[in-house]
DSSP file (Angstrom, degrees, kcal/mol; ACC not computed):
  #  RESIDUE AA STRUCTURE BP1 BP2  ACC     N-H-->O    O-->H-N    N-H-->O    O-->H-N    TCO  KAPPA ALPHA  PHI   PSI    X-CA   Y-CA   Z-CA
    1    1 A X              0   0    0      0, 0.0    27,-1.2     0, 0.0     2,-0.6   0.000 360.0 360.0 360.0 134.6   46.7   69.8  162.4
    2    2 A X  E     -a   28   0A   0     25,-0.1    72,-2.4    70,-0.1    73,-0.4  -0.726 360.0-173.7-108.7 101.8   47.6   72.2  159.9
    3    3 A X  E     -a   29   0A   0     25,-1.5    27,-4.7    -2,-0.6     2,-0.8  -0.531  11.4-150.5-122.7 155.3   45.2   73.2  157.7
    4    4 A X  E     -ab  30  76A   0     71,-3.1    73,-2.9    -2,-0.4     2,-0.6  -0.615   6.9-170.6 -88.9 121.3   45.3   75.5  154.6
    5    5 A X  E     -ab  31  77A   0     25,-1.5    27,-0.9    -2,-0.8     2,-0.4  -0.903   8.0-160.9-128.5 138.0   42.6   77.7  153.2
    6    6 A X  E     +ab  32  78A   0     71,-1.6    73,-1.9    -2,-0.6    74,-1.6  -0.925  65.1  19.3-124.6  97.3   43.0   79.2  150.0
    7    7 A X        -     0   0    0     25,-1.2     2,-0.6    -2,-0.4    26,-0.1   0.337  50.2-152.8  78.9  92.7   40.5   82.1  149.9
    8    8 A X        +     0   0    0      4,-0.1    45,-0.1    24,-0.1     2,-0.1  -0.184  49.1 120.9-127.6  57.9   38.6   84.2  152.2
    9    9 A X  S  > S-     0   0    0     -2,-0.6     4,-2.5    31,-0.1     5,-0.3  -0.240  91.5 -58.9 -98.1-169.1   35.8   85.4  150.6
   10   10 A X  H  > S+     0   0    0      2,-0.2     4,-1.7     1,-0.2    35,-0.1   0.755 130.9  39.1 -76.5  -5.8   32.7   84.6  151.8
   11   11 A X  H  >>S+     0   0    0      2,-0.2     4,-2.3     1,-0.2     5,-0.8   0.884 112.8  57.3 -71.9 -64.2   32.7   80.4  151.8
   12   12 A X  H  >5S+     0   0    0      1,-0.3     4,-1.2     2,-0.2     3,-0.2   0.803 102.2  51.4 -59.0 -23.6   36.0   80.2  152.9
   13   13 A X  H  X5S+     0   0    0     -4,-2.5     4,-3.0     1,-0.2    -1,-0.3   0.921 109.7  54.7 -53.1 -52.6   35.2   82.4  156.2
   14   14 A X  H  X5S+     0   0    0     -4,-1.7     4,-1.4    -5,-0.3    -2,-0.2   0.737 105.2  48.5 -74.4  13.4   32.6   79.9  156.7
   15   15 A X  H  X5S+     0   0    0     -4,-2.3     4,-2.0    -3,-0.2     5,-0.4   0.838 115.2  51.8 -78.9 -42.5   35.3   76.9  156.4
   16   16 A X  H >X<S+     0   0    0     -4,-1.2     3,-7.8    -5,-0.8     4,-1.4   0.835 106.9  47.9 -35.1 -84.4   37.1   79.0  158.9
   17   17 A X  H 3X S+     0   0    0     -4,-3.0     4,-1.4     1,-0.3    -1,-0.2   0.586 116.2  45.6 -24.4 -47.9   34.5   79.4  161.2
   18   18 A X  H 3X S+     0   0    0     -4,-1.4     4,-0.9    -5,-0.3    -1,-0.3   0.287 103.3  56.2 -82.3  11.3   33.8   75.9  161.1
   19   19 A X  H <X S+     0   0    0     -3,-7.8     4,-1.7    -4,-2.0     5,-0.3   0.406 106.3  54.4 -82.0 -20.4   37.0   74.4  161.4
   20   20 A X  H  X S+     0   0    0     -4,-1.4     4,-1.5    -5,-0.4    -2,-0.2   0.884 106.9  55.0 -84.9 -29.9   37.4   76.4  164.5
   21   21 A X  H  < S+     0   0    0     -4,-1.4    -2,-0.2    -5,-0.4    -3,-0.2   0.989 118.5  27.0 -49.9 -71.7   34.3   74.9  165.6
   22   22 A X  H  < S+     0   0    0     -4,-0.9    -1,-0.2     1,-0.2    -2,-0.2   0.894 133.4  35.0 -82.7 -21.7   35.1   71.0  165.1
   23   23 A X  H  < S-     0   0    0     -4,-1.7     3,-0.2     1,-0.2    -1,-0.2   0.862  98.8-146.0 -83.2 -24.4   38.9   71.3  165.6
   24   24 A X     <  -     0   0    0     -4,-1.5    -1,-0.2    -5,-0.3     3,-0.2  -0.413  42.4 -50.1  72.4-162.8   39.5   74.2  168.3
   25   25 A X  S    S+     0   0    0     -2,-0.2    -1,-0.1     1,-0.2    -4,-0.1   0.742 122.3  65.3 -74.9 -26.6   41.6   76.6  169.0
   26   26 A X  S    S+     0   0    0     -3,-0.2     2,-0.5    -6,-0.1    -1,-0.2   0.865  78.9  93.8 -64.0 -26.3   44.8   74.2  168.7
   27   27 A X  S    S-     0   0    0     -3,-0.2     2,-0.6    -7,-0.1   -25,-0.1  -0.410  79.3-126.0 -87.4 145.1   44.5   73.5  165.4
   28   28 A X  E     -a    2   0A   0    -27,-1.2   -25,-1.5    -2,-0.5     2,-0.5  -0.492  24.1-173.0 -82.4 113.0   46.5   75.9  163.0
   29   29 A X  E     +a    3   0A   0     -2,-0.6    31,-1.6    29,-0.2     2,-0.2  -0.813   7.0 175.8-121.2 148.0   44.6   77.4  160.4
   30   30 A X  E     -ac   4  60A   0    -27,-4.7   -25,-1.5    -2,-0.5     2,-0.3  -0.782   9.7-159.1-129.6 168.7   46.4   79.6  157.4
   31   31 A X  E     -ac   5  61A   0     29,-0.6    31,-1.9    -2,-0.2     2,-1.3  -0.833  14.2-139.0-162.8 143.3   45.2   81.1  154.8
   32   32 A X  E     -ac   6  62A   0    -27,-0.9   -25,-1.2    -2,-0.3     2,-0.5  -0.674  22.3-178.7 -95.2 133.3   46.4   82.4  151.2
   33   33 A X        +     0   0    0     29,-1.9    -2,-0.1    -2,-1.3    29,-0.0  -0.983  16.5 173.7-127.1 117.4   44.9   85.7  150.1
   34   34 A X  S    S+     0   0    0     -2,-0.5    -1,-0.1     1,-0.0    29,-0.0   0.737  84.9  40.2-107.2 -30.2   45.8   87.0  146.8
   35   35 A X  S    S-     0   0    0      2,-0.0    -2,-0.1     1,-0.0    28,-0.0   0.731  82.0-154.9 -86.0 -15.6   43.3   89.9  147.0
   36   36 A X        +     0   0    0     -4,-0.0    -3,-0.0    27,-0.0    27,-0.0   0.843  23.0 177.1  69.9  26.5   43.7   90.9  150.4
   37   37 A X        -     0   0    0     15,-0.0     2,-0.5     2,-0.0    16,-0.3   0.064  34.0-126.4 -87.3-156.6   40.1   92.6  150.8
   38   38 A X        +     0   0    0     14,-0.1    14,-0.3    15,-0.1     2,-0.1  -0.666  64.7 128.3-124.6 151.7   39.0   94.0  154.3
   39   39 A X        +     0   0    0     12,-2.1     2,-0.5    -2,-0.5    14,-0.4   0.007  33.0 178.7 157.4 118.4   35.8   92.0  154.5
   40   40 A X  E     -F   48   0B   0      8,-1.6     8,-1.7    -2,-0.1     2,-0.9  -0.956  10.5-172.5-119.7 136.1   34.5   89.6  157.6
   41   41 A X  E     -F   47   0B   0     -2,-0.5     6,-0.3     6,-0.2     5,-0.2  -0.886  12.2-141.9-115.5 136.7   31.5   88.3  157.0
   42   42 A X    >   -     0   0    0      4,-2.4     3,-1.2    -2,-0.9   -28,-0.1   0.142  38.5 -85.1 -98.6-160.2   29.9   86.4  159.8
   43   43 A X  T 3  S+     0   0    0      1,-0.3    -1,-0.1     2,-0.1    -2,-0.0   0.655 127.3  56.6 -98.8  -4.2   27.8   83.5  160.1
   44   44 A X  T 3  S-     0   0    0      2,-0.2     2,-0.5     0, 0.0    -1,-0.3  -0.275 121.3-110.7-100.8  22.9   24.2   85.8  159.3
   45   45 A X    <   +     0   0    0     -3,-1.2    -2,-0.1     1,-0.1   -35,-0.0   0.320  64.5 166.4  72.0  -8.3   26.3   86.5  156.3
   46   46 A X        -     0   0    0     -2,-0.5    -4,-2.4    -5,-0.2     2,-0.5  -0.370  35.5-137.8 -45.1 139.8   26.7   90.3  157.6
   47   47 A X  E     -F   41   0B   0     -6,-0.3     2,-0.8    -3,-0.1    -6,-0.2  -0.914  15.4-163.2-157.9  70.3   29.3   91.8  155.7
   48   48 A X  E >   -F   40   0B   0     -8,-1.7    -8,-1.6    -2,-0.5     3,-0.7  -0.737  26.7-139.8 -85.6  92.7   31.6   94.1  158.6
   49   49 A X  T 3  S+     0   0    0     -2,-0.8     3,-0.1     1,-0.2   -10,-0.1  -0.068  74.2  18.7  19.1 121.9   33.6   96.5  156.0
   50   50 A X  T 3  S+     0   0    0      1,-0.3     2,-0.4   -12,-0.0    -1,-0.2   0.680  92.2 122.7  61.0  50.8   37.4   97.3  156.5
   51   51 A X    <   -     0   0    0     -3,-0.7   -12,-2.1     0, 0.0     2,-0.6  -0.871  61.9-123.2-104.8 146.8   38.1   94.3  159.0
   52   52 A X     >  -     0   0    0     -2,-0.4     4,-1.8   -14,-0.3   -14,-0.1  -0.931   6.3-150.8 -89.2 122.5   40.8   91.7  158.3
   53   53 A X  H  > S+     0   0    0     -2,-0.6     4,-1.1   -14,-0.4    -1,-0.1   0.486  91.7  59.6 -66.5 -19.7   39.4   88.6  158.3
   54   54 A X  H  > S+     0   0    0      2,-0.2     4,-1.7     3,-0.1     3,-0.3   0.889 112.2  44.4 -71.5 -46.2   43.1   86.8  159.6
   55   55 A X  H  4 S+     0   0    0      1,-0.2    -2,-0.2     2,-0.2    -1,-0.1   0.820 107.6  57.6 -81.2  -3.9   42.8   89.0  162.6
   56   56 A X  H  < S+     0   0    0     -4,-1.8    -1,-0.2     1,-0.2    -3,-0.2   0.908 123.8  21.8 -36.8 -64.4   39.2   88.2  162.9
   57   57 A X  H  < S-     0   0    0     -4,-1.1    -2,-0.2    -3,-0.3    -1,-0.2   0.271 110.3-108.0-111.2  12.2   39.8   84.5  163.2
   58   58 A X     <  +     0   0    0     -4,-1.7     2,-0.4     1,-0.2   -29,-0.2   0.724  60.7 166.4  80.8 102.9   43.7   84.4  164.4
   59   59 A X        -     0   0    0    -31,-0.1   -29,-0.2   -28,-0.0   -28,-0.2  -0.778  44.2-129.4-154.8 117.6   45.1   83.2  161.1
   60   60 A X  E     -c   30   0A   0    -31,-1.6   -29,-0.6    -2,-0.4     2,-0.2  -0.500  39.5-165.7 -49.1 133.1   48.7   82.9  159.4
   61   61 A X  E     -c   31   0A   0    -31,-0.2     2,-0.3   -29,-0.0   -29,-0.2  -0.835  10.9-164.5-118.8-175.1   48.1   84.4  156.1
   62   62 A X  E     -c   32   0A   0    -31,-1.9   -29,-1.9    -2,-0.2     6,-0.1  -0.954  20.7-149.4-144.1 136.0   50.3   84.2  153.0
   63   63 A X  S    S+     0   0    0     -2,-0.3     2,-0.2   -31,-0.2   -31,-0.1   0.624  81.3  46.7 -88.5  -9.2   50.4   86.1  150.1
   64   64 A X  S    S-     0   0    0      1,-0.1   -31,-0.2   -30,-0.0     4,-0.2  -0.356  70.5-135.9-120.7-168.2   51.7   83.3  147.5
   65   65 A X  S >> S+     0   0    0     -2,-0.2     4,-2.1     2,-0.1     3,-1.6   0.595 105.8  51.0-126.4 -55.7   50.4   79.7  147.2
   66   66 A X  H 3> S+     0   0    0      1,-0.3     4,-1.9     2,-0.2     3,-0.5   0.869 109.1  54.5 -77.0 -38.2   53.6   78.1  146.9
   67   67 A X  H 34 S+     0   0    0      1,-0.2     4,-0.4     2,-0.2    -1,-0.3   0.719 107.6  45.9  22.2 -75.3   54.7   80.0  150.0
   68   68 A X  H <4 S+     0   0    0     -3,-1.6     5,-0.4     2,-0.2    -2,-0.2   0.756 118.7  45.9 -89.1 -33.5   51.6   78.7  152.2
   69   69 A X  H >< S+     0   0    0     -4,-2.1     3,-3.6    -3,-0.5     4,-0.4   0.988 100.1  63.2 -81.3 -59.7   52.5   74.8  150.7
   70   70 A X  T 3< S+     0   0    0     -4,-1.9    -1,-0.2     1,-0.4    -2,-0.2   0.889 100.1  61.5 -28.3 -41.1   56.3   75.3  151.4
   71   71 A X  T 3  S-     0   0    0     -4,-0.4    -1,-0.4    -5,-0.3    -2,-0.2   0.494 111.4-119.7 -76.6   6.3   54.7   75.5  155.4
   72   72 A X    <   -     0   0    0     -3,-3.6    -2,-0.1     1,-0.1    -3,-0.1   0.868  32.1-166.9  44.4  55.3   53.2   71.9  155.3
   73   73 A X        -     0   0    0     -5,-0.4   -70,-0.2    -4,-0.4     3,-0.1  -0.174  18.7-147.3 -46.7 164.4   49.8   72.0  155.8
   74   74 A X  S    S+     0   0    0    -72,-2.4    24,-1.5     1,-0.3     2,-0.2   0.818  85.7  23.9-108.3 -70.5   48.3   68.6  156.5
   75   75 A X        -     0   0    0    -73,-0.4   -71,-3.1    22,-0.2     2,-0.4  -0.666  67.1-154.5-100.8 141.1   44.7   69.7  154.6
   76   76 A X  E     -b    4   0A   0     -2,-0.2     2,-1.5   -73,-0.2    24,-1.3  -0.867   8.2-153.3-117.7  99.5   44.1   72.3  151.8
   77   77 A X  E     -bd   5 100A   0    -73,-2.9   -71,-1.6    -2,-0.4     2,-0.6  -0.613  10.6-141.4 -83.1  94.0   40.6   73.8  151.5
   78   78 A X  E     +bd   6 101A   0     22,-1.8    24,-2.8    -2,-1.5   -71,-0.1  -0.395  47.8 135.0 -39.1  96.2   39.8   75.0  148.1
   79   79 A X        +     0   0    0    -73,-1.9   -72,-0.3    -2,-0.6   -67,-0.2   0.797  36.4 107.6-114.1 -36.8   37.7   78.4  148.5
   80   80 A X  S    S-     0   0    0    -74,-1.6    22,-0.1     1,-0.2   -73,-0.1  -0.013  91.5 -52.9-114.1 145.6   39.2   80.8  146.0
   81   81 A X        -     0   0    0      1,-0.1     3,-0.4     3,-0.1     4,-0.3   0.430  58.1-116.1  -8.4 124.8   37.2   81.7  142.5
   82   82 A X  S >  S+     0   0    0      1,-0.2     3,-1.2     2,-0.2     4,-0.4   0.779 112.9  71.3 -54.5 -19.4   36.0   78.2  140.6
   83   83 A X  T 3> S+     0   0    0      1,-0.3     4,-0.5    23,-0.2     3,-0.4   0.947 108.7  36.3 -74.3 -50.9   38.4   79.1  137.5
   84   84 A X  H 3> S+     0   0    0     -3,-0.4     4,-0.8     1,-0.2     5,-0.4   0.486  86.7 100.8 -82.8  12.7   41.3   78.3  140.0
   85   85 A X  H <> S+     0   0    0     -3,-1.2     4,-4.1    -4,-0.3     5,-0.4   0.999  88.0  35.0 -57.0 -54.4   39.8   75.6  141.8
   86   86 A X  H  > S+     0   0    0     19,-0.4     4,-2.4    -4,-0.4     5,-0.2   0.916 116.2  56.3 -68.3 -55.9   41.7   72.6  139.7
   87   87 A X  H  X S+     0   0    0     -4,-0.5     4,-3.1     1,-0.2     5,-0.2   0.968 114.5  35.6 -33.6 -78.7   45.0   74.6  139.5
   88   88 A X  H  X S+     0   0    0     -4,-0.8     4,-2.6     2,-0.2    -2,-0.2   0.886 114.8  57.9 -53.3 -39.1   45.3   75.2  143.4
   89   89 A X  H  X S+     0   0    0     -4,-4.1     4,-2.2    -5,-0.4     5,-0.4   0.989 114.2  39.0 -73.9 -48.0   43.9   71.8  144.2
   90   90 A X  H  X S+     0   0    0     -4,-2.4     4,-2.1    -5,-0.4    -1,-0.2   0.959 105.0  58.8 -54.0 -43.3   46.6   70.4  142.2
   91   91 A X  H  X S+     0   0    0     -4,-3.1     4,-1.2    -5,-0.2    -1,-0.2   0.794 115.9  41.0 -56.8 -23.8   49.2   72.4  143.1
   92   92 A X  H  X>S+     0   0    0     -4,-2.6     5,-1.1    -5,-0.2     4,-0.5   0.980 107.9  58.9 -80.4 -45.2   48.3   71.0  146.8
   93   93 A X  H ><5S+     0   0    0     -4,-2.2     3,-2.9     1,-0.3    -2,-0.2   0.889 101.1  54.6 -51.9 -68.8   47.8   67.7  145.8
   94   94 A X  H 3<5S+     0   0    0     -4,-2.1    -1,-0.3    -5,-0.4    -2,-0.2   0.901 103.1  62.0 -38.9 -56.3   51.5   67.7  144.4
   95   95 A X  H 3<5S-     0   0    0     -4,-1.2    -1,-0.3    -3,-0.2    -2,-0.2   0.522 123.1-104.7 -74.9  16.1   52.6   68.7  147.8
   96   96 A X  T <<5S+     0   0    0     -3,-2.9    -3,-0.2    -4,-0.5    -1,-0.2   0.497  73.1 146.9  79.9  -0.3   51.4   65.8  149.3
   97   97 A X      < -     0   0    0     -5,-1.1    -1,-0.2     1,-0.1   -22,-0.2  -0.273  51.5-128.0 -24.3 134.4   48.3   67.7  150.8
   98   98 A X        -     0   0    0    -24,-1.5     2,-0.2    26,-0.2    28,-0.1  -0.378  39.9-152.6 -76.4 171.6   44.7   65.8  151.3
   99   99 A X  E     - e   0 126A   0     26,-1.0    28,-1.5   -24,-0.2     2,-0.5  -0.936  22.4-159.9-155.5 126.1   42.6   68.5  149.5
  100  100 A X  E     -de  77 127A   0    -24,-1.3   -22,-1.8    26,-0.2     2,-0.3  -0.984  19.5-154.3-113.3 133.3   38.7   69.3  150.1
  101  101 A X  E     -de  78 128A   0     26,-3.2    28,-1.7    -2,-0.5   -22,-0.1  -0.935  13.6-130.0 -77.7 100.9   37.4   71.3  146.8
  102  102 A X        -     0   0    0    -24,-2.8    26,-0.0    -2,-0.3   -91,-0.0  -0.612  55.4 -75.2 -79.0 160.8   34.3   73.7  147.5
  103  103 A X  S    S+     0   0    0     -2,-0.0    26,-0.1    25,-0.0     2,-0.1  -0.053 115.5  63.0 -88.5 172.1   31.9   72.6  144.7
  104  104 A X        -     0   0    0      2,-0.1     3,-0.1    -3,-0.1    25,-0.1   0.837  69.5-153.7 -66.4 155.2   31.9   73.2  141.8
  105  105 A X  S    S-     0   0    0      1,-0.2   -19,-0.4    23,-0.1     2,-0.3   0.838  71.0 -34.8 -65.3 -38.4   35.4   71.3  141.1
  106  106 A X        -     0   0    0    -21,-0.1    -1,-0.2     1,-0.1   -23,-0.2  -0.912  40.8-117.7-171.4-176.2   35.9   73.7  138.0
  107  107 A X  S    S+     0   0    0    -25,-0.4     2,-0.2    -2,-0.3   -24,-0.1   0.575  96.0  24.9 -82.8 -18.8   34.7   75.6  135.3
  108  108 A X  S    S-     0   0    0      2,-0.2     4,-0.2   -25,-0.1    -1,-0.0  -0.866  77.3-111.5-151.6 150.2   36.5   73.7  132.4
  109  109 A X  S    S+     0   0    0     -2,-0.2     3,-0.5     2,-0.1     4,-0.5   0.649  72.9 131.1 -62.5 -25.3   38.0   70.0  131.7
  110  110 A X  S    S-     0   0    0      1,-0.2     2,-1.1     2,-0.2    -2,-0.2  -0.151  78.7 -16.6 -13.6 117.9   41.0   71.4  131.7
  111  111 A X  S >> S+     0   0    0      1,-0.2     3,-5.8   -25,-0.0     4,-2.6  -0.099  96.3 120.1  51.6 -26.1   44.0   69.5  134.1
  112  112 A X  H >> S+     0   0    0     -2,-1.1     4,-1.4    -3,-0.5     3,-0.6   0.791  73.3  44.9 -48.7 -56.0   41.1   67.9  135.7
  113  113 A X  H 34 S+     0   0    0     -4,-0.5    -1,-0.3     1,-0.2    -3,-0.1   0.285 112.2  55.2-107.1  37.0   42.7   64.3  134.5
  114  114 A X  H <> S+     0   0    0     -3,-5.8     4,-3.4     2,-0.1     5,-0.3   0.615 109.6  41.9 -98.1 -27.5   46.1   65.6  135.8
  115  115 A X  H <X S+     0   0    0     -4,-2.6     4,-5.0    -3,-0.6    -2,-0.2   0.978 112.0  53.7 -41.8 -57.5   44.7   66.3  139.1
  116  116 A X  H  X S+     0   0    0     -4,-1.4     4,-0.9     2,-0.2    -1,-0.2   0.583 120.4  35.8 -58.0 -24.2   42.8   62.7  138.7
  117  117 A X  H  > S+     0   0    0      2,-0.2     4,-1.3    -3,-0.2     5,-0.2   0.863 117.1  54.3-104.6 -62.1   46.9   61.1  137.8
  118  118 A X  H  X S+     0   0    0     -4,-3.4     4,-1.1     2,-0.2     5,-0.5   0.945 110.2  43.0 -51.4 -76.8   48.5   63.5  140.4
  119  119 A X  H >X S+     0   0    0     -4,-5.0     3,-2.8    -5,-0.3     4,-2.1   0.771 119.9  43.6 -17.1 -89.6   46.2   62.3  143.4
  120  120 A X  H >< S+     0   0    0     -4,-0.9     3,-1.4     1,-0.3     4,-0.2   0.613 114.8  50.8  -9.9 -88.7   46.6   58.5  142.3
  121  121 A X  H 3< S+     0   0    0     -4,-1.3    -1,-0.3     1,-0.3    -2,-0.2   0.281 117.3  36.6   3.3 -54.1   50.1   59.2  141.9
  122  122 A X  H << S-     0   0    0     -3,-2.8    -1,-0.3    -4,-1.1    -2,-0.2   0.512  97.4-125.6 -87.9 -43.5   50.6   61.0  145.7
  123  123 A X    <<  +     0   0    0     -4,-2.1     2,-0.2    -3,-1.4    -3,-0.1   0.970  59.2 154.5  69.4  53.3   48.2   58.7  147.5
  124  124 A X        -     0   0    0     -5,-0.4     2,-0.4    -4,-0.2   -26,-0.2  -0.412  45.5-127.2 -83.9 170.4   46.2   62.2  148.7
  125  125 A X        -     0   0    0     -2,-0.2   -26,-1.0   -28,-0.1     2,-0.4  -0.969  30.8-175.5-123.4 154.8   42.7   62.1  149.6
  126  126 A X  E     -e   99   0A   0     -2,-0.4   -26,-0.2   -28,-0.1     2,-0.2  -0.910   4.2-176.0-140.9 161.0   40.7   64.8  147.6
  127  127 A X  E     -e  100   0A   0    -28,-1.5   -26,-3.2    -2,-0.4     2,-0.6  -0.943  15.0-144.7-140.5 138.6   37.1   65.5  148.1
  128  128 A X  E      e  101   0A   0     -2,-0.2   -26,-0.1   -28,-0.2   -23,-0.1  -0.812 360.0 360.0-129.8 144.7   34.4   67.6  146.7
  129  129 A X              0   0    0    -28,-1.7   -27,-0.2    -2,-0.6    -1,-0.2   0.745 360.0 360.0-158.8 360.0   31.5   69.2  148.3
């Protein structure tokens, strides 16, 4: 399984963390980072300073979105600042990614019933939670 996580702030560590938990070590986990900050934050939420968080958890990263979809992830995890939640989830959605949203699904109505068309449309699964 390949899965995408878009974000690595501090939710999106804990997707990590817990994707390596139920999947293991085989499954291939990426992740797109558009700030790029040093920051691993652990599972007591401690906050280790001028670490990488890919080489923390062994991770492909990518610096562009369309990039990291162009590699065919299987799953997309939505981590990344709620104003982009609906953007990125669409933009996976389109590539024929399932897509889990962390909540909220966004800040505005905005695209929200192109997402809702695009999904249909794709036959994706999307979830949010």
């Amino acid at each position: 399984m390949k899965v995408l996580v878009t974000g690595l702030g501090s939710i999106g560590q804990r997707h990590v963390r817990k994707l390596r938990e139920i999947l293991g070590a085989d499954a291939e986990i990426w992740a797109f980072r558009a700030r790029g900050r040093q920051i691993v934050i652990d599972a007591q939420l401690r906050a280790t300073f001028g670490q990488a968080p890919e080489e923390q958890y062994g991770l492909r990263t990518f610096s562009a979105l369309e990039a990291a979809l162009e590699a065919g992830p299987d799953v997309v995890f939505v981590t990344n600042p709620i104003a982009l939640h609906a953007q990125t989830a669409l933009e996976a959605a389109r590539s024929g990614c399932h897509v889990f949203i962390e909540k909220p699904l966004s800040d505005r109505w905005e695209g929200i019933d192109e997402l809702v068309a695009t999904v249909r449309h794709k036959g994706v699964k999307v979830g949010v939670g």
